[in-house]
C-alpha positions as CSV (number, residue, x, y, z in Angstrom):
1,X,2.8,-0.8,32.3
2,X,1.7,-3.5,29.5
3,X,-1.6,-1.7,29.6
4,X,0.1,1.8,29.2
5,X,1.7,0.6,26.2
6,X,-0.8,-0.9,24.5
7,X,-2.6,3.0,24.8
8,X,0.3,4.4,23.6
9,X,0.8,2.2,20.7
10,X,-3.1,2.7,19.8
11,X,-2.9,5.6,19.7
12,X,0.3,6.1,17.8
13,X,0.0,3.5,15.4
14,X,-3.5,2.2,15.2
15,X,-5.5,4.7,15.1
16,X,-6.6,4.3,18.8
17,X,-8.3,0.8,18.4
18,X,-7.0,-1.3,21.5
19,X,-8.3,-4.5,20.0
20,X,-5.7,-3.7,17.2
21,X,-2.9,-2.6,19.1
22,X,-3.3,-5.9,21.6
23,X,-3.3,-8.2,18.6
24,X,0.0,-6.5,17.3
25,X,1.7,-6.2,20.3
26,X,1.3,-9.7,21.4
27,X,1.8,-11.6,18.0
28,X,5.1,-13.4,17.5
29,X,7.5,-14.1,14.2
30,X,7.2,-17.6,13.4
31,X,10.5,-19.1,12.7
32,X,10.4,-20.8,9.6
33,X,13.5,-22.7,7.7
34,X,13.9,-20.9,4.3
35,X,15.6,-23.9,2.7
36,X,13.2,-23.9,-0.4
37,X,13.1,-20.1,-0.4
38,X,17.1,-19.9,-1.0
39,X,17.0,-22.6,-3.5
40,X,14.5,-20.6,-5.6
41,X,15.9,-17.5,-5.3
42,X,19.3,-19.0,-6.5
43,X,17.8,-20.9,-9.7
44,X,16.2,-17.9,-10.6
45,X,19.6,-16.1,-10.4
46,X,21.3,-18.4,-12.1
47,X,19.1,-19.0,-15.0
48,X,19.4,-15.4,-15.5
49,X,23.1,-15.1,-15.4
50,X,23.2,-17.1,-19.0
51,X,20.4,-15.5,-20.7
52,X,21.9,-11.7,-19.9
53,X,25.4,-12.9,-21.4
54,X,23.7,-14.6,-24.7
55,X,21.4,-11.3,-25.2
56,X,24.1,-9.2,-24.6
57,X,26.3,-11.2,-27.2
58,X,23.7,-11.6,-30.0
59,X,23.0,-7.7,-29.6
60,X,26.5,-6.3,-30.5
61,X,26.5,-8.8,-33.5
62,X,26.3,-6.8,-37.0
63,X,23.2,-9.6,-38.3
64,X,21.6,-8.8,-35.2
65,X,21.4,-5.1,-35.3
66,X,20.6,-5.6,-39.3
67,X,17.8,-7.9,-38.0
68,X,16.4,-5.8,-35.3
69,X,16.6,-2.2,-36.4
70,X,15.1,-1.3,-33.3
71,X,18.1,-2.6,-31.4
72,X,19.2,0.4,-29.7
73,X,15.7,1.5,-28.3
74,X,15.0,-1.9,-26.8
75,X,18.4,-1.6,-25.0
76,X,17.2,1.7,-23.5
77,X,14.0,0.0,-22.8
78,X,15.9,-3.1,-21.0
79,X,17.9,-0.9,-19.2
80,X,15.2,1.0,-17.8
81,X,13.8,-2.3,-16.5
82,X,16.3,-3.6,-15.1
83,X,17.2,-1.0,-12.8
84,X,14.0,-1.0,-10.5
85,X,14.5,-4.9,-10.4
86,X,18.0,-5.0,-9.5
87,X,16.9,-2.4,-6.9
88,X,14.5,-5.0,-5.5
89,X,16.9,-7.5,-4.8
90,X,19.4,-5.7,-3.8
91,X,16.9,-4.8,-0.9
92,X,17.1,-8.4,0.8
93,X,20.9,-7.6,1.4
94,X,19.8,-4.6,3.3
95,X,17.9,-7.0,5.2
96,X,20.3,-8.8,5.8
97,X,22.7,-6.4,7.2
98,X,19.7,-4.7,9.4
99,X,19.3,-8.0,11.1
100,X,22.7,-9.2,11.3
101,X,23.3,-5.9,13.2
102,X,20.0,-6.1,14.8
103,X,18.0,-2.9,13.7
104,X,14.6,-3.7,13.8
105,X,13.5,-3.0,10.5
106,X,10.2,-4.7,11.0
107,X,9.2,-1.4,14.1
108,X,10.8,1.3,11.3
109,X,8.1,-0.2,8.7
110,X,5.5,-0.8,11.1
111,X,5.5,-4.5,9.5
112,X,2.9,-6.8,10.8
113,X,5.2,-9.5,12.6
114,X,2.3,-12.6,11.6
115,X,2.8,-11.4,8.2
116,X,6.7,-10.2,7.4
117,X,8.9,-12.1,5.2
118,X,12.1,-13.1,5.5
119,X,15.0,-11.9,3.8
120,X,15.6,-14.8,1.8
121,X,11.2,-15.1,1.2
122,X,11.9,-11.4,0.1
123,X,14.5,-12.3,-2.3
124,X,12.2,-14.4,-4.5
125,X,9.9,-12.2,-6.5
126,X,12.4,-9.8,-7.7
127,X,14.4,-12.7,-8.4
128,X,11.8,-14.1,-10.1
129,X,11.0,-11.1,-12.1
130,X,15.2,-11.1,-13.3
131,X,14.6,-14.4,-14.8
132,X,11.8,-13.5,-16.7
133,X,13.5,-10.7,-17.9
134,X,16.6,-11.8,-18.8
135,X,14.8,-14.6,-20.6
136,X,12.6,-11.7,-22.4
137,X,15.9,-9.7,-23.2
138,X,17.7,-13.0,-25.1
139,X,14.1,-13.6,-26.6
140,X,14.7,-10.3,-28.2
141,X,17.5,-10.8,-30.0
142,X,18.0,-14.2,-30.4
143,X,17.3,-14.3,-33.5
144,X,15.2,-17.5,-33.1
145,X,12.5,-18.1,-35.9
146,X,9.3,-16.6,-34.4
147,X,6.8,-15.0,-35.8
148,X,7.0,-12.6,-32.5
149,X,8.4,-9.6,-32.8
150,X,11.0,-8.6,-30.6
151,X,10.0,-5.0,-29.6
152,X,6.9,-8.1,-27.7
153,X,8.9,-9.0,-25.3
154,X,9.7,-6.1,-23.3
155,X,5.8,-4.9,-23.3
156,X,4.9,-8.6,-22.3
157,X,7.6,-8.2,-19.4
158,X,6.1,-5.6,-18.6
159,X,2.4,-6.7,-18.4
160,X,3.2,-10.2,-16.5
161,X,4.9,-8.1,-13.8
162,X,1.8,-5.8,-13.2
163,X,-0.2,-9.0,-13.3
164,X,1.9,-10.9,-10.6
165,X,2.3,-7.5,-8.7
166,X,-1.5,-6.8,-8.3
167,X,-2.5,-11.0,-8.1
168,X,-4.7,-12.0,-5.5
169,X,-3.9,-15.3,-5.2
170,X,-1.4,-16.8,-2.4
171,X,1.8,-16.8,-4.3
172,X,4.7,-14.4,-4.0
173,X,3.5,-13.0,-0.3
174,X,0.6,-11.2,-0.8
175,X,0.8,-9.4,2.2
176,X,4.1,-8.1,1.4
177,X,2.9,-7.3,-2.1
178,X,0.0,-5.4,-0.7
179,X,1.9,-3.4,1.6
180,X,4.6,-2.0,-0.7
181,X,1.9,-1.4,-3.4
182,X,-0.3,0.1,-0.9
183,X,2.5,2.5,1.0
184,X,3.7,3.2,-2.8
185,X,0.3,4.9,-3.8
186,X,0.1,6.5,-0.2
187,X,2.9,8.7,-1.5
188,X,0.5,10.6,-3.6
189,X,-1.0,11.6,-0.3
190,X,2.2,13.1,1.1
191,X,1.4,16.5,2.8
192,X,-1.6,15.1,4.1
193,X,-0.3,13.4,6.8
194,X,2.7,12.9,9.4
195,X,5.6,11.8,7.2
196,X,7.2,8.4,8.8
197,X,10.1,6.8,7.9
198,X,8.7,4.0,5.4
199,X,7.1,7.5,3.1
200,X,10.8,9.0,2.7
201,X,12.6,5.7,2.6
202,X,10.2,5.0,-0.9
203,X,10.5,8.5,-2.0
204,X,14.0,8.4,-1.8
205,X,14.2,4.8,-3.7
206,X,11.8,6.3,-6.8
207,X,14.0,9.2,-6.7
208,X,17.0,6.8,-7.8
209,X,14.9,5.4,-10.6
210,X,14.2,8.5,-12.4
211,X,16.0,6.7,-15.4
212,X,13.0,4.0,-15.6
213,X,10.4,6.4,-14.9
214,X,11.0,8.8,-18.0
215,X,11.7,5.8,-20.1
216,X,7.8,5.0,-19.6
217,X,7.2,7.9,-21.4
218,X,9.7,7.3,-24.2
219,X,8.7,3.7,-24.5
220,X,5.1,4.7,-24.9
221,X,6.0,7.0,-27.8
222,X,7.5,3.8,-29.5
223,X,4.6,1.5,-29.6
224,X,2.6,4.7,-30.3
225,X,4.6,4.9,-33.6
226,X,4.7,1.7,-34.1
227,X,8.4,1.6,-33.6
228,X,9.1,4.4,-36.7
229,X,11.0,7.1,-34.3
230,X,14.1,7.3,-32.5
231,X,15.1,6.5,-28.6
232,X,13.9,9.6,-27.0
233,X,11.6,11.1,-29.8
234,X,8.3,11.4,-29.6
235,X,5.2,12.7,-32.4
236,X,4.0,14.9,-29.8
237,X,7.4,17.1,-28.6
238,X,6.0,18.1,-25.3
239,X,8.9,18.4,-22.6
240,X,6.4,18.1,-20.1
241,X,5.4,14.6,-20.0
242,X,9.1,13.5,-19.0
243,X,9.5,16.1,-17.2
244,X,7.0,15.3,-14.9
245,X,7.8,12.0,-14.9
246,X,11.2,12.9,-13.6
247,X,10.3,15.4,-11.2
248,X,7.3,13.2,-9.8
249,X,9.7,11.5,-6.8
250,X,11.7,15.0,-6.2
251,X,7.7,16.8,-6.0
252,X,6.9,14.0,-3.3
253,X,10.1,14.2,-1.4
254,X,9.7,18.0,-1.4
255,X,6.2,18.2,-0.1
256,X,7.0,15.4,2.5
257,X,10.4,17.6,3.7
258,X,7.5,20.7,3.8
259,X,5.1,18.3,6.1
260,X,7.7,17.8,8.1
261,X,8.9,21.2,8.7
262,X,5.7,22.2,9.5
263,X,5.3,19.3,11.9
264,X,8.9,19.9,13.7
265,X,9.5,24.0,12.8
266,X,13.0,22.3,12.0
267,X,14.3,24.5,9.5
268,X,16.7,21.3,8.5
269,X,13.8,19.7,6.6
270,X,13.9,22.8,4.4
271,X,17.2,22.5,3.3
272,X,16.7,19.3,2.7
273,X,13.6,20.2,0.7
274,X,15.2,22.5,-1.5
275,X,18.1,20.0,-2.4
276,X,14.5,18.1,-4.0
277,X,13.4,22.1,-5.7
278,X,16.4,22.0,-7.0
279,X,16.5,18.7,-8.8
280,X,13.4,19.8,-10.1
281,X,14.3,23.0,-11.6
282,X,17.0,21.0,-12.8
283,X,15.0,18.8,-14.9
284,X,13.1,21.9,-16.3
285,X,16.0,23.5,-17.9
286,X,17.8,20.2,-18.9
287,X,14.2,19.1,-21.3
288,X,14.0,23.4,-22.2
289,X,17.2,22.6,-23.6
290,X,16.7,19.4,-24.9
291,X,13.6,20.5,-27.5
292,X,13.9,24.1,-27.9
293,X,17.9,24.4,-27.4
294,X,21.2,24.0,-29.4
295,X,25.0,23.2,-27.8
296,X,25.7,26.3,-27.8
297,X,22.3,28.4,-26.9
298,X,22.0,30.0,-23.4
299,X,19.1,27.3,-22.5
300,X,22.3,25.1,-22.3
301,X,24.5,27.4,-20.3
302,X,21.9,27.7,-17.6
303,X,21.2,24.1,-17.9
304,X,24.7,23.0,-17.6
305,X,25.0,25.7,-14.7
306,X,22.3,24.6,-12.7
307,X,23.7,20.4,-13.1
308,X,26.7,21.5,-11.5
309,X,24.6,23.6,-8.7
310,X,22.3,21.1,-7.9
311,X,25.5,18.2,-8.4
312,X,27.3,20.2,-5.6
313,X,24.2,21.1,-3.5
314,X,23.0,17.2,-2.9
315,X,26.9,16.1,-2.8
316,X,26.9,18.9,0.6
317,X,23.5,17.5,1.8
């Protein structure tokens, strides 16, 4: 039997290398205390908590905004980052509550077990990456004498968190830090291979962070104009470059629901895939209307028309 399974799982997860599949089967999860991984977790948390509530303070105070005239932009800006890191942590509770009801999250994945991290070891980057930028957010307008700018902070953010992200060096789980990079640029492969479960759990995450994605776009028309336009202006007016942007996750998630239909002939995974089409068509009228269209054009009848279809198509799904 043991030697029937380990074909099975060669050839189903490993490509059909035995040597692979033996190694995986017969590993064990380490139990570890995560004493020190709870304790830095909660001083990141907390050291945010009071930064947020300063930064939020100083920006709504009238010296501030007179200060900073690019107050309401960096907002925009902070929002869109905080969104995909609050996502992050809120991930460990999902741990949490697989395990507590014992779903084994680490078979869905196809973790390594000699590798996996904790719920708690999880916890730690993305609470790291809150400190840093809540801290980055009160930087901005603290009105502290510097002779950084504050429209730095969010870029600098930004670069320390591709840096830790991508960084070789044993800190912050590498493993787990390759594998979620690694199955997050296998989604630009979707339609090329079988879909599993950890390619529509991701799509369906980046489709909830649509928000953060556009913002990219707008946030790279600001430091292209050295800060001179308005939130959600850009010197080159092409619709497409958000549009994209925001369609990108709903594109993925439709070709995977397409691979999968063609994999099953379950003509479910269609209408699931066109819930995804329509999000996308969505997004096509909504920036048509938004650049070439006024409140009262037809571009904004058919755009509000199509909201509410699309609203009431994924509310059914």
């Amino acid at each position: 039997m043991l030697d029937e399974i380990e074909k099975l799982f060669a050839a189903r997860f490993e490509g059909g290398d035995r040597k692979k599949a033996r190694n995986r089967l017969r590993a064990h999860f380490k139990e570890r205390s995560h004493h020190y991984s709870t304790f830095r977790t909660g001083l990141c948390i907390g050291l945010s908590i009071p930064a947020f509530i300063a930064g939020i303070y100083s920006s709504f105070q009238a010296p501030t905004r007179e200060a900073v005239p690019a107050w309401a932009a960096l907002l925009q800006i902070y929002l869109a980052f905080f969104i995909p890191v609050v996502f992050g942590l809120l991930v460990s509770l999902n741990l949490i509550v697989w395990a507590h009801v014992r779903i084994n999250y680490i078979f869905i994945f196809e973790l390594d077990v000699r590798t996996v991290v904790d719920s708690r070891e999880y916890a730690e980057l993305p609470a790291f990456l809150l400190m840093m930028l809540a801290y980055a957010f009160w930087l901005s307008f603290s009105n502290l004498p510097s002779t950084v700018a504050p429209t730095v902070w969010p870029m600098a953010w930004l670069v320390a968190t591709i840096l830790i992200l991508v960084n070789p060096l044993p800190v912050f789980y590498p493993y787990s830090r390759r594998w979620i990079l690694g199955e997050s640029a296998s989604l630009f492969l979707s339609g090329t291979r079988r879909v599993e479960f950890p390619d529509f759990f991701l799509g369906d995450q980046y489709c909830s962070m649509v928000y953060s994605l556009t913002s990219l776009y707008w946030m790279g028309c600001l430091y292209g104009s050295h800060w001179t336009l308005p939130w959600g202006r850009c010197e080159l007016p092409l619709w497409v470059f958000p549009w994209l942007l925001a369609t990108l996750p709903s594109w993925i998630r439709f070709i995977q629901c397409i691979r999968r239909y063609a994999d099953s002939w379950q003509m479910l995974h269609l209408v699931n895939g066109g819930k995804y089409c329509s999000g996308i068509l969505y997004y096509a009228l909504y920036y048509h209307w938004r650049n070439v269209g006024s409140p009262r054009s037809k571009s904004f009848v058919a755009y509000v028309f199509f909201a509410c279809v699309t609203s009431i198509y994924a509310t059914a799904w």
